[in-house]
C-alpha positions as CSV (number, residue, x, y, z in Angstrom):
1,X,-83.6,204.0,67.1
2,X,-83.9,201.0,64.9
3,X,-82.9,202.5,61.9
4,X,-80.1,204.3,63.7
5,X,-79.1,200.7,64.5
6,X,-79.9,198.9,60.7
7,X,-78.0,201.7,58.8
8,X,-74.7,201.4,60.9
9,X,-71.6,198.6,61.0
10,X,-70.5,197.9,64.7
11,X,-67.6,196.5,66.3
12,X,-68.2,193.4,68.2
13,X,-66.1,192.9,71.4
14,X,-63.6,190.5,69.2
15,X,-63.1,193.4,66.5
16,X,-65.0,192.4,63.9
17,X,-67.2,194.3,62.3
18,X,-70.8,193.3,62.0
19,X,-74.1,194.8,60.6
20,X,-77.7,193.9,62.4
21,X,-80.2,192.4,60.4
22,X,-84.0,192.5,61.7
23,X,-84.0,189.6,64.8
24,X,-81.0,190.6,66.2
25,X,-82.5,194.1,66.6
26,X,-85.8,193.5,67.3
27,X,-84.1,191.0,70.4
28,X,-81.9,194.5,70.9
29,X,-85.0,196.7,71.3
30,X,-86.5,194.0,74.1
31,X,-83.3,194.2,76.2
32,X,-83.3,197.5,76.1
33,X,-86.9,198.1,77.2
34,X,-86.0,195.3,79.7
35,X,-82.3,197.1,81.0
36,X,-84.8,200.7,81.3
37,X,-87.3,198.9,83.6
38,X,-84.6,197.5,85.7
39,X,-82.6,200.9,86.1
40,X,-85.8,203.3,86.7
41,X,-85.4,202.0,90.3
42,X,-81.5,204.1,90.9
43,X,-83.8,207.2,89.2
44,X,-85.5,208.7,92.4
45,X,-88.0,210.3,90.4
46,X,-90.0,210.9,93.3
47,X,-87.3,213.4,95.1
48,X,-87.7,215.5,91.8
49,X,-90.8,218.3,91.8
50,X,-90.1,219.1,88.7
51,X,-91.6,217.6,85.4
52,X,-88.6,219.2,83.1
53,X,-86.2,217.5,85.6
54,X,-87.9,214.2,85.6
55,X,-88.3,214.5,81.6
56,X,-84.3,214.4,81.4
57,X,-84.0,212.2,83.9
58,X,-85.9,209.4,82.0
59,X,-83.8,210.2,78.8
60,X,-80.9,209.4,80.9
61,X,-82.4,206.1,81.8
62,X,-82.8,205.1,78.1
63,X,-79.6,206.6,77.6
64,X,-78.0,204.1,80.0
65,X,-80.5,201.4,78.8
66,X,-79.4,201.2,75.5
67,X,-75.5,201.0,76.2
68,X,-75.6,198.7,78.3
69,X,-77.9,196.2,76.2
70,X,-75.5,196.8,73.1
71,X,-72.3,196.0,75.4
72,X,-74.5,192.7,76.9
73,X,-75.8,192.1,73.0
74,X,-72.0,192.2,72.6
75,X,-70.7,195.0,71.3
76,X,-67.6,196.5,72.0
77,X,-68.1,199.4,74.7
78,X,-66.7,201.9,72.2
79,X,-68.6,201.4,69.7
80,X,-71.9,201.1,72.0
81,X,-70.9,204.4,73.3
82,X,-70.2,205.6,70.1
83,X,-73.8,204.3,68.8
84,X,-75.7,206.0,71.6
85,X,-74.0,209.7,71.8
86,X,-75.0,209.5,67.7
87,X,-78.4,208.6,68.6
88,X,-78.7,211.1,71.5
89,X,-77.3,213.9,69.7
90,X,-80.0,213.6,67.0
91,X,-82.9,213.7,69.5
92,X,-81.0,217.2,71.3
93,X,-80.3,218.9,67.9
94,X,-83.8,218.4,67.0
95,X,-85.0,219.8,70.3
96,X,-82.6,222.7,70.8
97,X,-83.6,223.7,67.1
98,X,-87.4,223.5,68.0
99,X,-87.1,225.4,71.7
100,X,-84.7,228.3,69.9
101,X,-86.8,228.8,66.6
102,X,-88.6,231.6,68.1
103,X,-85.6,233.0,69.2
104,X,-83.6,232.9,66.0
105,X,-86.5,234.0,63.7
106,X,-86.4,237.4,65.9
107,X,-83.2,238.1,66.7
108,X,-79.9,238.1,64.6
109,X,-77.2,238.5,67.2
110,X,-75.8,235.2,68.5
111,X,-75.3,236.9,71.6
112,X,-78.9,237.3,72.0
113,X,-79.7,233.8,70.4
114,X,-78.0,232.2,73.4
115,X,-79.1,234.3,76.1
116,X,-82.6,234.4,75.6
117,X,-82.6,230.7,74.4
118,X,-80.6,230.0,77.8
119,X,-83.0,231.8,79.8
120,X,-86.4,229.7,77.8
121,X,-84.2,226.4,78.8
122,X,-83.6,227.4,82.5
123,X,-87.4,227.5,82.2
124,X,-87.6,224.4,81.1
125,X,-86.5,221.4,81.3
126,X,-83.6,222.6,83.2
127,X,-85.4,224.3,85.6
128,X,-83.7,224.2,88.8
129,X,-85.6,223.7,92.3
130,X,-82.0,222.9,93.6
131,X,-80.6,219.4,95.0
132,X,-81.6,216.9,93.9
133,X,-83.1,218.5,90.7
134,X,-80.7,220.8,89.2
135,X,-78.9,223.5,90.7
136,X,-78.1,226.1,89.2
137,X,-76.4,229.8,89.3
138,X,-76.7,232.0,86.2
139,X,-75.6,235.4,85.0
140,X,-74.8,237.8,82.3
141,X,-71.3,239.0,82.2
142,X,-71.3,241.4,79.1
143,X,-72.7,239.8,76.6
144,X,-72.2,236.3,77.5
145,X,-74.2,233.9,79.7
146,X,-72.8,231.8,82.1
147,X,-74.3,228.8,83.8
148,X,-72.7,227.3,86.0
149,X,-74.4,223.8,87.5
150,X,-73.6,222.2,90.6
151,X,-76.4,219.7,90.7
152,X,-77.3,217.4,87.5
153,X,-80.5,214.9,88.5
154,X,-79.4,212.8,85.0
155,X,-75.4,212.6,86.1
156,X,-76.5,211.6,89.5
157,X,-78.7,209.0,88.2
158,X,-75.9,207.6,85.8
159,X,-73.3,208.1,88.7
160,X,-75.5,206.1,91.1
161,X,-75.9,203.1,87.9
162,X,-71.9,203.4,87.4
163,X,-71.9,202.8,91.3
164,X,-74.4,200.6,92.6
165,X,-74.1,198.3,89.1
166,X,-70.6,198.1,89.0
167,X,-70.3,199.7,85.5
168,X,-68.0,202.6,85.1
169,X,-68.8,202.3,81.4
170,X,-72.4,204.0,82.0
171,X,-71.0,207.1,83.3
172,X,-68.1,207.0,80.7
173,X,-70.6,206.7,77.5
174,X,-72.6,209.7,79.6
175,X,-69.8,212.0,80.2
176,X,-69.2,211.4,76.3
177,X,-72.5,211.8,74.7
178,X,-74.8,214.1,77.0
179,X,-71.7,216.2,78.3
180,X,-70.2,216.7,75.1
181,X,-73.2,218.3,72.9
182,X,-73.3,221.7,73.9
183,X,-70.2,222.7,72.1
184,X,-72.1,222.0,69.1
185,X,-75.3,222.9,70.4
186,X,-74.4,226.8,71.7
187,X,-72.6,226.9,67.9
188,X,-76.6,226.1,66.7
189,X,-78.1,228.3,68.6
190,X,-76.0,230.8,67.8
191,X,-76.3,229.9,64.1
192,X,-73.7,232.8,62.6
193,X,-71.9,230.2,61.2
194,X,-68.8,230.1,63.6
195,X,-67.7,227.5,65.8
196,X,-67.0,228.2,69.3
197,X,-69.6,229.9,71.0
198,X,-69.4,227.7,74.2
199,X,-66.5,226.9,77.2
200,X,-66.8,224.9,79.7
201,X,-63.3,223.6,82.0
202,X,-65.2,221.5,84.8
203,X,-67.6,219.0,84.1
204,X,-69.8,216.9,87.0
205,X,-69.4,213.8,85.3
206,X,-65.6,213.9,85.4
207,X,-65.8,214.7,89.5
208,X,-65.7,217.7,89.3
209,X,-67.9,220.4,91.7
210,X,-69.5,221.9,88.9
211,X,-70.3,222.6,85.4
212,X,-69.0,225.9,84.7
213,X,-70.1,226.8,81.2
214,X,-70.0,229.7,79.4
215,X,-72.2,230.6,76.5
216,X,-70.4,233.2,74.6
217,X,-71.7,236.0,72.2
218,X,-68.6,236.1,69.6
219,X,-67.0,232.7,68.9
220,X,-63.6,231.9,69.7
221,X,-61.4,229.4,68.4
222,X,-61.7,225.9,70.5
């Protein structure tokens, strides 16, 4: 995190650019810890059974933690959102390249890569108990795998923030960092150097009923 934050020029909210130096992020860092103890109370973390669920439940609370300290630290929302979907996606590369290792030492189709990597993740942490932990259908059709989720205990959390807080900007910086990385995360998996191994046309965090996603076996142009 803190060298995610020294290495990169921000946009204040009156355009200019700026670059941290060492107080201002070390007084950065302490409103963030401060804006994650305040928002653990919209987590419910004891309705979820689950410790995968909970897991990505309190990365969600970070998540919204340090947006909104950058946009009260005064930075403009764009660039705060921009700054955490960055910092997020490192942390999810690094553990979807970890939890499909096994997988891709073993197998060499993609469409196997996905589906048995799917499957591990379905496991955990997106094991799913049902509301309010995730809920989720899954199949094979051919040599896809399709996932389609209808309950998602970090969106509700963020949803509830965006609510109860007054902040529509949490669930906007969520919808475009968390909900955006599995394009490039199925392509990972997949690892057969195309782009396009994943669909997805309804999205929770948009209002939508359900994530209907679609890890596919043979990339197809996006």
């Amino acid at each position: 995190m803190r060298s995610g934050i020294a290495n990169r020029q921000m946009t204040d909210t009156q355009g200019h650019p700026i670059r941290w130096l060492g107080p201002e992020i070390q007084s950065y860092l302490a409103a963030m810890d401060a804006e994650a103890v305040a928002l653990r109370r919209h987590a419910r973390l004891d309705e979820l059974d689950r410790f995968g669920n909970r897991l990505m439940v309190e990365m969600a609370i970070w998540t919204a933690a340090a947006d909104r300290a950058l946009r009260k630290s005064g930075i403009s929302p764009e660039t705060a959102r921009q700054v955490v979907a960055d910092l997020g996606w490192e942390i999810y590369s690094r553990m979807l390249s970890l939890s499909s290792l096994p997988v891709r030492l073993v197998a060499r189709d993609p469409g196997q890569r996905l589906r048995w990597t799917i499957r591990m993740l379905l496991v955990f942490p997106f094991s799913a108990p049902g509301a309010p932990g995730y809920e989720v259908k899954a199949w094979r059709e051919g040599d896809d795998i399709l996932t389609h989720f209808t309950c998602c205990p970090p969106q509700s959390f963020v949803r509830r923030v965006a609510e109860t807080e007054g902040d529509p900007y949490a669930l906007e910086t969520f919808r475009r960092s968390w909900c955006t990385y599995d394009w490039p995360g199925a392509d990972l998996i997949a690892s057969d150097a195309s782009r396009g191994h994943y669909r997805r046309p309804h999205t929770l965090s948009h209002g939508d009923s359900v994530c209907d996603m679609c890890w596919a076996a043979r990339a197809r142009s996006v």
